[in-house]
N, C-alpha and C positions, 0 to 999 in steps of 0.2 A: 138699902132703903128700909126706913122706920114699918116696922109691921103694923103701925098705927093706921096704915095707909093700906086697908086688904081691898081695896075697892079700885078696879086700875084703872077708872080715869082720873082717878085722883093723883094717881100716880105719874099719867100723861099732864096733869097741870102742873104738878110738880117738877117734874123734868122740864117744862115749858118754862116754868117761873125761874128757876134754877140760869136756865142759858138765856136771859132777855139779855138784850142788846140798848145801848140809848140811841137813838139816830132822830137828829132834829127835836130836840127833849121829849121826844115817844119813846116808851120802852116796845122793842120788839122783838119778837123769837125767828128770827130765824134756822131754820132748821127743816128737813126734808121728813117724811113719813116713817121713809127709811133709817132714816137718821135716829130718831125717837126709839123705832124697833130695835134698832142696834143696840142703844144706849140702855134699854130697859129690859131685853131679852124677849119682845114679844117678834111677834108675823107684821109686817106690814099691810097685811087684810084688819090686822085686829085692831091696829094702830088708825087706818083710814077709817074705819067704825066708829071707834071711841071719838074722834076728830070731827066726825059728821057730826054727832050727838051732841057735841061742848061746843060746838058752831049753832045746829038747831034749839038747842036752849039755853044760847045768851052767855056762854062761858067764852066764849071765842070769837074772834073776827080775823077776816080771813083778807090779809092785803092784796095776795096775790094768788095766782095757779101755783106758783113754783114757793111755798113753805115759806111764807113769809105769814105770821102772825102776831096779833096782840090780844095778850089779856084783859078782859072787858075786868071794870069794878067787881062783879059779881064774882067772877072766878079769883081773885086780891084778895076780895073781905072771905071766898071760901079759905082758902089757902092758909090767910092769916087765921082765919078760928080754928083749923084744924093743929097748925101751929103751936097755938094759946093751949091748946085741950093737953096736946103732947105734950107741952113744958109744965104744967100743972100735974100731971102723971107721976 
């Protein structure tokens, strides 16, 4: 993972944006808490934190209980400027 990204929910939207799915032309993440901590090397206490938080301020929506999510616009247009920033580097 790009050190660009020292901030780890950025890290968790990245990993999120990373594994979207199409289903019914939605892009969707499926993927477990656990799953994410696996994939990134954190605790799944750290990961359901970070997740609470990119849910309470509009970065996430949450389809289901069982790790079904989508990226709201807001967490897109973050994603892609951090993106932009890193390729300009």
């Amino acid at each position: 993972m790009s050190n660009f990204f020292v901030n780890d929910k950025f890290k968790v939207l990245e990993c999120m944006e990373q594994r979207q799915i199409q289903v019914n032309d939605e892009s969707i993440v499926k993927l477990s808490q656990q799953e994410i901590a696996d994939i990134l090397g954190f605790t799944k206490t750290k990961v359901n934190n970070i997740v609470r938080e990119l849910k309470e301020n509009g970065y996430l929506t949450q389809l289901s209980s069982r790790g079904k999510y989508i990226l709201t616009d807001i967490a897109n247009e973050e994603i892609n400027k951090m993106k932009n920033e890193e390729a300009t580097k």
